[in-house]
C-alpha positions in Angstrom: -3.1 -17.0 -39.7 -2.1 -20.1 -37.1 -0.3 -19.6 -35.1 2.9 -21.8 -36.4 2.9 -19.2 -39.4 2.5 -16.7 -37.4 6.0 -17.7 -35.7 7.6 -18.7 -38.7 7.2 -15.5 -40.9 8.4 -13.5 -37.1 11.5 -15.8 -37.0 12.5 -15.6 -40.9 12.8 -11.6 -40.0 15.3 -12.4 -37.2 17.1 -14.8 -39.5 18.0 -12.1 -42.1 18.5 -9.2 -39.8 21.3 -10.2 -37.6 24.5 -8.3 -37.3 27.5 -10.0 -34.8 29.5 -8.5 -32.2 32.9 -9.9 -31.3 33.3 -13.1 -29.4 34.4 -12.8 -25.8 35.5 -14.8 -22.8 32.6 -15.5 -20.4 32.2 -12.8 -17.7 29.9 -12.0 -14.5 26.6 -10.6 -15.7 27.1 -12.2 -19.1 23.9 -13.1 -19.8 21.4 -10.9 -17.5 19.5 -9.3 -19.8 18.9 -13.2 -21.4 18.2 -14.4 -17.9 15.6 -11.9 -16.8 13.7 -13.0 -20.1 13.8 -17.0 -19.2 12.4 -16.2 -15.7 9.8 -14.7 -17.1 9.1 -17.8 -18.8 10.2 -20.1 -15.7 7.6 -18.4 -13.5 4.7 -19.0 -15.9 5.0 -22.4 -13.9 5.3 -21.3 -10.5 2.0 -21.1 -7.9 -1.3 -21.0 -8.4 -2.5 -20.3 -11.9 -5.7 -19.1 -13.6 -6.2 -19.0 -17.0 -7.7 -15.6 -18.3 -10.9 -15.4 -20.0 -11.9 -17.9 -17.9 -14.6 -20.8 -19.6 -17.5 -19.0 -19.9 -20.9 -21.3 -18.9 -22.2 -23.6 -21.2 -25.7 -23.0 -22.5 -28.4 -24.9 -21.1 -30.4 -27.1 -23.0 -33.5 -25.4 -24.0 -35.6 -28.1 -22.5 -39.3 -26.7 -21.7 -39.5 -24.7 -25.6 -39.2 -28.9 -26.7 -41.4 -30.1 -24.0 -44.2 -27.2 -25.7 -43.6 -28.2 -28.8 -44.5 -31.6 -28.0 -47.0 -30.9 -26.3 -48.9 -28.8 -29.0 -47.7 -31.9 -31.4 -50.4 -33.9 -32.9 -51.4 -37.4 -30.7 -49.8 -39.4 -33.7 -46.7 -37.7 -34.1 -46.0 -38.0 -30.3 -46.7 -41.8 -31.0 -43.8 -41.8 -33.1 -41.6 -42.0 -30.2 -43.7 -43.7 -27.2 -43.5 -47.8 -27.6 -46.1 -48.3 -24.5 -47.8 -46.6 -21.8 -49.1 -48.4 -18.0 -52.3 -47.5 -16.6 -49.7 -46.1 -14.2 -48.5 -43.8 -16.2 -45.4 -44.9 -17.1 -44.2 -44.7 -20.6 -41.9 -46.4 -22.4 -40.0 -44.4 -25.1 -39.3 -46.3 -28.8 -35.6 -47.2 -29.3 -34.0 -45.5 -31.9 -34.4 -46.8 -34.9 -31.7 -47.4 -37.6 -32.5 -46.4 -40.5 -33.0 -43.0 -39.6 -31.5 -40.3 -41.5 -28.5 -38.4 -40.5 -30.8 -35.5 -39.2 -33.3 -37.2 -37.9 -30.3 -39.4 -36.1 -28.9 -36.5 -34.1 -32.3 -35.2 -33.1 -33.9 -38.4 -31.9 -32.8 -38.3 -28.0 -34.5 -35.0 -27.7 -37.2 -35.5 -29.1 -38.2 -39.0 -27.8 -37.4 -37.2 -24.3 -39.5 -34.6 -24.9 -42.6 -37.1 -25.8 -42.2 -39.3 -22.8 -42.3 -36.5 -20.6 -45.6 -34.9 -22.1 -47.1 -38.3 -21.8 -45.7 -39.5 -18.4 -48.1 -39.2 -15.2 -46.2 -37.9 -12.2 -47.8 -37.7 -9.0 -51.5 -37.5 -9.1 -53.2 -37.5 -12.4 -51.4 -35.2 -14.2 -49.0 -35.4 -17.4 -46.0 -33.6 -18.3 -47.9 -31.9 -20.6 -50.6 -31.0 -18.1 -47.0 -29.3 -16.3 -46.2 -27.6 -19.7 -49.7 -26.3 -20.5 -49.9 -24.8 -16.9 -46.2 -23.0 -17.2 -47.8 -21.6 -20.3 -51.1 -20.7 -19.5 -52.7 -22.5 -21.8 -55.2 -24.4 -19.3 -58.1 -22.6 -21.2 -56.8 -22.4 -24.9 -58.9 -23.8 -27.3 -58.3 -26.7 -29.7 -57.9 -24.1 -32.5 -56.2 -21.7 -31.1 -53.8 -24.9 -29.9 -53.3 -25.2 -32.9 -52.8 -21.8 -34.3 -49.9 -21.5 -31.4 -48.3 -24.7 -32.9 -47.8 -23.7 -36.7 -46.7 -20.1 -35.1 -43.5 -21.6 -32.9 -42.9 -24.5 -35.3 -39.3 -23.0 -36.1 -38.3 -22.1 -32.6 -37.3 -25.4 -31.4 -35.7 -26.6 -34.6 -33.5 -23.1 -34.3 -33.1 -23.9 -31.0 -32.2 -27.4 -31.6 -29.6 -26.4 -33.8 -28.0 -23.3 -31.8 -27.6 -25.9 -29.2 -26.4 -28.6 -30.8 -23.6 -26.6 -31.9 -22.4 -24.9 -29.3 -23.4 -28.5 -27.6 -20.7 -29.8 -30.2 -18.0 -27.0 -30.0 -17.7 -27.5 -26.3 -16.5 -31.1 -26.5 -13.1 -30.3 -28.4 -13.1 -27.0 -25.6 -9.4 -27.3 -24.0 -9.9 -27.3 -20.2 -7.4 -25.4 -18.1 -5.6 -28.4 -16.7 -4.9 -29.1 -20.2 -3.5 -25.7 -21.2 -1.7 -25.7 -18.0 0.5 -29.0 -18.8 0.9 -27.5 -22.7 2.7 -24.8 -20.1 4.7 -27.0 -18.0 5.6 -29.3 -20.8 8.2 -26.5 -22.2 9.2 -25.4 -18.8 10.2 -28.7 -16.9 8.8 -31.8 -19.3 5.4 -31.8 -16.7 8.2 -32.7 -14.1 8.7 -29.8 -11.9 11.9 -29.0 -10.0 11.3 -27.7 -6.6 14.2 -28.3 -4.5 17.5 -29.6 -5.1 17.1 -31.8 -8.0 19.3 -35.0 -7.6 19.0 -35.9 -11.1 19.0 -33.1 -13.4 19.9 -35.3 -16.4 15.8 -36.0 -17.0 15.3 -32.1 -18.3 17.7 -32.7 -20.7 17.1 -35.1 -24.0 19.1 -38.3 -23.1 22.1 -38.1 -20.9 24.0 -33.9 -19.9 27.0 -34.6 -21.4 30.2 -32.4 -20.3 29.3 -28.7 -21.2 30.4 -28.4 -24.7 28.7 -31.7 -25.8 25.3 -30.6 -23.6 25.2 -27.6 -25.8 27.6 -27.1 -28.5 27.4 -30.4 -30.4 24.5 -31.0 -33.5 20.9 -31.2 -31.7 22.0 -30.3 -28.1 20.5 -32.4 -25.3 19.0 -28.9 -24.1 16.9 -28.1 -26.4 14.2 -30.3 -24.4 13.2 -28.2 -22.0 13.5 -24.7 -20.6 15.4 -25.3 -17.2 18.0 -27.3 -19.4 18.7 -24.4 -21.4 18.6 -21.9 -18.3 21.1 -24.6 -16.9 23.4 -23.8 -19.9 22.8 -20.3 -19.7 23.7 -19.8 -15.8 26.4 -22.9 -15.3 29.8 -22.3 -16.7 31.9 -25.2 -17.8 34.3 -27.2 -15.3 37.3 -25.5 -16.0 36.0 -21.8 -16.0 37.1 -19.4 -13.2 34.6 -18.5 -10.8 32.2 -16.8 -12.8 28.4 -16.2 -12.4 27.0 -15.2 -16.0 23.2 -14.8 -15.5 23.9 -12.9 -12.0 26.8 -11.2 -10.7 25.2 -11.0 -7.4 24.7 -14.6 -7.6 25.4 -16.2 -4.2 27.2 -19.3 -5.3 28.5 -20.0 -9.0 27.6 -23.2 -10.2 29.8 -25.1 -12.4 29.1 -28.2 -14.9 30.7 -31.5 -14.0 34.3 -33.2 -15.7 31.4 -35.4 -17.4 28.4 -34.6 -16.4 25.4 -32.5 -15.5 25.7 -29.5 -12.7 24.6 -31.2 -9.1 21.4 -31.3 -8.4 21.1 -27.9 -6.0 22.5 -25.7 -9.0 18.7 -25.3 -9.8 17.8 -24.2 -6.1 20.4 -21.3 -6.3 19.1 -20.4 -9.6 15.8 -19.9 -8.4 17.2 -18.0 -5.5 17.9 -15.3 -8.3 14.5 -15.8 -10.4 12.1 -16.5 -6.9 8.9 -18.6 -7.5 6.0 -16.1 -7.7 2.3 -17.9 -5.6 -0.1 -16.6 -8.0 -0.2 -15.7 -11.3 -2.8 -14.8 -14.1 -2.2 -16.5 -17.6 -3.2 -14.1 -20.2 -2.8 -15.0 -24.5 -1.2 -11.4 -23.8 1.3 -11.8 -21.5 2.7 -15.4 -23.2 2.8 -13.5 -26.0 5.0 -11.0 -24.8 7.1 -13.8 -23.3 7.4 -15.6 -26.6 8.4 -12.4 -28.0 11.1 -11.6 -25.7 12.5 -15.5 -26.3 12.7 -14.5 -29.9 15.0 -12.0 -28.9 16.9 -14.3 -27.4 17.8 -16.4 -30.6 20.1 -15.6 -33.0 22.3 -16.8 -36.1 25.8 -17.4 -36.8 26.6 -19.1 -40.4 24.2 -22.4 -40.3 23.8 -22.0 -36.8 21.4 -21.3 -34.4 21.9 -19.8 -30.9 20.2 -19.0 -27.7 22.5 -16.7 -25.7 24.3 -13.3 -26.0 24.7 -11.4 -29.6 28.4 -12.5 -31.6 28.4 -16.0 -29.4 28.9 -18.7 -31.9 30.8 -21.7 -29.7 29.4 -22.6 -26.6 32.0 -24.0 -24.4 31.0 -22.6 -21.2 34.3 -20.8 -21.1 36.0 -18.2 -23.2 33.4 -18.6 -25.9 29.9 -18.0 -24.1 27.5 -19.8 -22.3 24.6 -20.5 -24.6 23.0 -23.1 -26.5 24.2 -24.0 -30.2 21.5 -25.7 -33.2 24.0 -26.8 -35.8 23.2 -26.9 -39.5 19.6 -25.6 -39.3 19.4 -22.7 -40.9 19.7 -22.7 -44.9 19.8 -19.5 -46.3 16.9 -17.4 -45.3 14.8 -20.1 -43.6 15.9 -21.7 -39.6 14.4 -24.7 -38.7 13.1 -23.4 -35.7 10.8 -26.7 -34.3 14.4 -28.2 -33.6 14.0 -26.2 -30.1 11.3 -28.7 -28.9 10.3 -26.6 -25.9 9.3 -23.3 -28.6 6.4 -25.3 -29.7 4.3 -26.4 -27.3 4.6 -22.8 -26.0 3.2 -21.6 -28.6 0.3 -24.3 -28.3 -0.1 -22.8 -25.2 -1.0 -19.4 -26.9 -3.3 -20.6 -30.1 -5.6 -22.4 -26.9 -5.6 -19.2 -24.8 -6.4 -16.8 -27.9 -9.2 -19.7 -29.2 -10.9 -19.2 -25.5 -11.9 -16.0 -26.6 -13.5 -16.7 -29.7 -15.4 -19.5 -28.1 -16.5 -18.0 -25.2 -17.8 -15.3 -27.4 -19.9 -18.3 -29.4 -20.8 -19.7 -26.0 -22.3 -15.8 -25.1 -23.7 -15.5 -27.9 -25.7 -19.0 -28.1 -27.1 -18.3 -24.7 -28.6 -15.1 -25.6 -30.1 -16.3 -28.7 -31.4 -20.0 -26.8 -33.1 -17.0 -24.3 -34.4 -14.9 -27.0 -35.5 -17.9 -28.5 -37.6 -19.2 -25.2 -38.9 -15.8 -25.0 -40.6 -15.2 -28.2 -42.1 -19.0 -27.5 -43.4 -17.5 -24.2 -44.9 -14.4 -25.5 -46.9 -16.5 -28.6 -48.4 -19.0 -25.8 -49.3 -15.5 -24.0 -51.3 -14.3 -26.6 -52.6 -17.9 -28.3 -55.4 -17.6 -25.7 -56.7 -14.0 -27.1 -56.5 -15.5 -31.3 -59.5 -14.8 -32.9 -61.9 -17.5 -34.0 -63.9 -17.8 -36.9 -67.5 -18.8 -36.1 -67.4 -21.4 -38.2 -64.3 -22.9 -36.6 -65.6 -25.4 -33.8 -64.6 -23.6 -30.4 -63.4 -27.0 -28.7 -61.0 -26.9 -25.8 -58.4 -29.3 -25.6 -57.6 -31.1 -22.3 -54.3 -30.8 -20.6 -52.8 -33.8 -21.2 -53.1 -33.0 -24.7 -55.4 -36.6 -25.6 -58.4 -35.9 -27.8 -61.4 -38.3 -27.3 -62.9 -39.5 -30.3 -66.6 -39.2 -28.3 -66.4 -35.5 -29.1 -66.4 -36.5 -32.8 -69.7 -37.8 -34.8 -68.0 -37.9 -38.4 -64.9 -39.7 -39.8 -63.2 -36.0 -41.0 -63.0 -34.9 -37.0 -62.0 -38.3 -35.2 -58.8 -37.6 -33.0 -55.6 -39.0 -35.3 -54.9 -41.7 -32.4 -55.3 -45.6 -32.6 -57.5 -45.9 -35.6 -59.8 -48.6 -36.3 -62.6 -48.7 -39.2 -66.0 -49.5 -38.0 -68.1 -50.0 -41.1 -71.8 -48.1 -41.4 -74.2 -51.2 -41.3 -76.9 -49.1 -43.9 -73.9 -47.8 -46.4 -71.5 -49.9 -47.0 -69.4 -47.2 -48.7 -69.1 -45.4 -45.2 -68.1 -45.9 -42.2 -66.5 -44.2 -38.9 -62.5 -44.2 -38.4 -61.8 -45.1 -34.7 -59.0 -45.9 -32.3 -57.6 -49.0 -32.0 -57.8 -51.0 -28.7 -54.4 -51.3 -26.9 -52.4 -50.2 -30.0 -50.9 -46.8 -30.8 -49.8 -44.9 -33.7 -46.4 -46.7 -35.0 -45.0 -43.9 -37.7 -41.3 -43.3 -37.8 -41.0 -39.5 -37.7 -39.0 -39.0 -41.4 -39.8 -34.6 -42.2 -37.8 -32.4 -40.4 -40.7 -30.5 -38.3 -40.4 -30.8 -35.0 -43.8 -31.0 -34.4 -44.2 -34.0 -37.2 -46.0 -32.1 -39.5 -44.5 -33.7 -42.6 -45.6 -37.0 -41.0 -48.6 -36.4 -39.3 -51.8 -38.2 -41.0 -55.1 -37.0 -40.2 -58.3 -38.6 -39.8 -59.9 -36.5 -42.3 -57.7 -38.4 -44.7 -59.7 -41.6 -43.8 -62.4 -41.7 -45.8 -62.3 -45.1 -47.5 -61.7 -48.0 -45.3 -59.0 -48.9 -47.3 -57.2 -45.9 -46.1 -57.8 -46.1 -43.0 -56.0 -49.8 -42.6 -53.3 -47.9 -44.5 -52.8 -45.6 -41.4 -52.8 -48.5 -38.9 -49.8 -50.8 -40.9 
């Protein structure tokens, strides 16, 4: 349940449940249980704040379990994303091509990165994936057993790829704590914080602070904006009200409402001298919870009516009625519309994106674990690759680090390395010949199976057998 049903179905129960007490004049201490609620509520501004769970750590971007994949991946399918390669070993990477589909589309970047890393010389001689098949140990492997390791991990980066890309997704709507802060202060003071004397305390109220009554008593009160304009209310008596000091009776100095206006501006400075500003403070989905609860307490009904202030208060004149603040006409039978207190929503904002932290740290956690397990079970394959039996009649080849294949180590057409073919017709048999790369050119496919090692795409030499087939591989 969200949590604006959550709140509604809470506040229908307070709607039908209320029983009144007799009105009476406004006396000291009037409203001090009321008070020591709203300062609760007032402080969740105050000091330095930390928002509790805090954002647990991304995951990291499983970036060497793609780099072995494509290193293991055949010559052509790493051609499908290099455009050209320097005798310097630079390499350019392909630009993305678009027609691609929508999952090929979101894996492209990682992929092309992965390939221009594993072909890319860095200093010296060696490749990336000369790097990768050191980390791995697979200096010695063979070209079978290579290849063995390849179909064996072939679903560990595409489950990686997508436990990433998730969480990779989820964190981009993730709230940060300066935004769940201001969903906090926007109740409170509007984002505009009141530190001292405040010379113009009209701006916490919606449109001009009318004389008492009309700040509070009149339709949509100008103090349902914010929470200091309805502690205002609460704590100030009207003009014409004998010294009185309703949320303290300790209270230093009363403060009083204006013929016509607004309280003066250091009204709010002796208020906080009863409700002091705490330094530090933990923001838990708990604790605003409890505060919200305790505001609900707060609100009651009289006819059509909705007030914030003490039980049986129905007019809020600041004087022998009460001091409180009145909603008129917004409750119908057994329904209040309760969003007509603007400050009770964001508030509650405040709490869904607290009590979502949870839940998406917990995704966060658990994506991490499984991008490690994941890494792990890659790492222990590549440890025993090198051990994999090989049949005797398997050739017992071993593949060079930078994972190239040189067509020399081939004397028929069904073994030439699947890189930059070329036909080169047998002068005595016209019906054979010998498939072989192509000067300057590479492989051109556009990767279009889901594998990430390409092997819905990959086309072998073996394949070649006809010239005609073999120009088929180079259009």
């Amino acid at each position: 349940m969200d949590t604006a049903k959550m709140l509604a179905l809470v506040l229908a129960a307070y709607v039908s449940a209320i029983n009144f007490q007799a009105t009476a004049a406004v006396t000291d201490g009037d409203t001090a249980d009321i008070f020591s609620v709203y300062s609760s509520l007032i402080r969740l501004g105050d000091g330095e704040r930390t928002i509790e769970p805090a954002l647990a750590a991304k995951p990291v971007q499983p970036t060497t379990l793609f780099r072995l994949n494509m290193t293991l991946a055949e010559i052509t399918w790493q051609n499908s994303f290099i455009k050209s390669e320097s005798k310097n070993g630079n390499v350019e990477p392909k630009d993305k091509p678009g027609d691609l589909s929508e999952t090929w589309g979101t894996r492209w970047d990682t992929w092309v990165n992965a390939a221009t890393f594993v072909r890319a010389k860095a200093q010296g001689s060696k490749t990336g994936g000369d790097q990768i098949t050191e980390t791995y140990g697979l200096q010695k492997a063979t070209q079978q057993q290579l290849d063995d390791l390849r179909e064996k991990i072939a679903t560990i980066p595409e489950t990686a790829f997508e436990v990433y890309a998730t969480t990779a997704a989820a964190a981009k709507t993730q709230v940060e704590d300066s935004d769940t802060l201001s969903l906090v202060d926007k109740p409170i003071y509007d984002n505009k914080k009141i530190t001292g004397s405040e010379p113009n305390i009209d701006t916490y109220f919606e449109g001009t602070a009318q004389p008492y009554a009309a700040a509070r008593n009149t339709g949509l009160p100008p103090a349902r904006k914010t929470v200091a304009a309805t502690v205002l209310c609460l704590c100030c008596t009207a003009q014409n009200k004998a010294t009185t000091k309703p949320c303290n009776a300790k209270q230093a100095t009363e403060k009083k409402w204006g013929a016509g206006s607004s309280p003066a501006g250091n009204a709010w400075t002796e208020i906080r001298k009863i409700c002091p500003e705490i330094q530090a403070k933990r923001l838990t989905a708990e604790a605003i919870q409890t505060i919200i609860q305790g505001v609900l307490n707060t609100i009651h009904v009289s006819s059509t009516n909705l007030l914030i202030g003490k039980y049986g208060e129905d007019n809020c004149d600041g004087s022998n009625a009460g001091t409180c603040v009145k909603f008129t006409a917004v409750v119908t039978c057994h329904t209040a519309d309760y969003s007509k207190i603007k400050w009770l929503a964001p508030l509650t904002d405040a709490l869904s994106k607290i009590q979502k932290r949870k839940q998406e740290n917990r995704g966060r956690q658990e994506s991490t674990a499984a991008l490690a397990k994941l890494t792990q079970e890659a790492k222990t394959l590549a440890g025993r690759a090198k051990s994999t039996r090989i049949s005797a009649s398997q050739p017992q080849t071993t593949r060079t680090a930078s994972s190239s294949l040189s067509c020399n180590q081939y004397s028929t057409g069904s073994t030439c390395a699947p890189n930059n073919r070329k036909w080169e017709e047998n002068t005595s048999e016209k019906s054979k010949g010998e498939c072989k790369p192509k000067d300057g050119e590479v492989q051109t496919n556009t990767p279009t199976g889901d594998g990430a090692a390409g092997t819905t795409t990959t086309v072998k030499c073996s394949d070649c057998d006809t010239e005609e087939k073999c120009g088929e591989v180079n259009k």
